[in-house]
N, C-alpha and C positions, 0 to 999 in steps of 0.2 A: 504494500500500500504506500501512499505516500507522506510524507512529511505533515507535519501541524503547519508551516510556514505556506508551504502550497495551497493548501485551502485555505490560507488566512489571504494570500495574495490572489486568488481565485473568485473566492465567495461574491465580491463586488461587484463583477464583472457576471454574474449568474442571478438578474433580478428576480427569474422564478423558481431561484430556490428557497422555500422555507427556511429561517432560520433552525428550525428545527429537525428537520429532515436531513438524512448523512447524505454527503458527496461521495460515491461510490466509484472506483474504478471504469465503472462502464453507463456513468453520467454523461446523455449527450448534452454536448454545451450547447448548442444551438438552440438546441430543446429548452433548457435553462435561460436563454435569454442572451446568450453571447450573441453579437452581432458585430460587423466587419470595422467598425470603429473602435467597438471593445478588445479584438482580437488584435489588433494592432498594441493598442497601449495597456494591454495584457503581456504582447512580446516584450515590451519596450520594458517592463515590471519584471517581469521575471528573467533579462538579461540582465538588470540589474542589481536586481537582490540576490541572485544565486553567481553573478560575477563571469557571466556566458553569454554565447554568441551564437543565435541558430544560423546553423550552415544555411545559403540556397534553398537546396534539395529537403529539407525541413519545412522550409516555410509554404507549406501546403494543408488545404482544410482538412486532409486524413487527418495533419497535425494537433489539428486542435477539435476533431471529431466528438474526442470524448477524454473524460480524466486524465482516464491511464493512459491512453498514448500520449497527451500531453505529456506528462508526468516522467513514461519511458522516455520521451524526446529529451528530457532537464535530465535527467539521471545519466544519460547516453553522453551527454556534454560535461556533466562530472565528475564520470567515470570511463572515459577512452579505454574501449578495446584495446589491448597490447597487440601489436601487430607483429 
């Protein structure tokens, strides 16, 4: 699952989510209320606070489809495959 900081930086950007209601791994954000202005200054937030850069090849609406592949995409940048 993800971090407390990611759904803290998250939650904002998801008007229809209840506060009450958990953010689940396979939470469609769109669904929630993400829209192509929040997805932007959503990137812009979470290169910032996690100190990362989404590649190109990232910056695609799979990416921000849902949670966890959000979440896999930030984890993926903090954690580089050894090659």
């Amino acid at each position: 699952m993800f971090d407390d900081r990611f759904e803290q930086i998250l939650r904002p950007y998801l008007p229809f989510l209840p506060p009450q209601e958990e953010l689940t791994p396979g939470s469609d954000l769109k669904d929630l209320g993400l829209d192509s202005l929040g997805t932007v200054q959503l990137l812009g937030t979470l290169e910032e606070d996690y100190q990362v850069r989404f590649r190109d090849s990232a910056l695609t609406m799979d990416t921000f489809r849902t949670a966890g592949v959000l979440w896999d995409t930030v984890q993926s940048m903090l954690h580089p495959a050894a090659s």
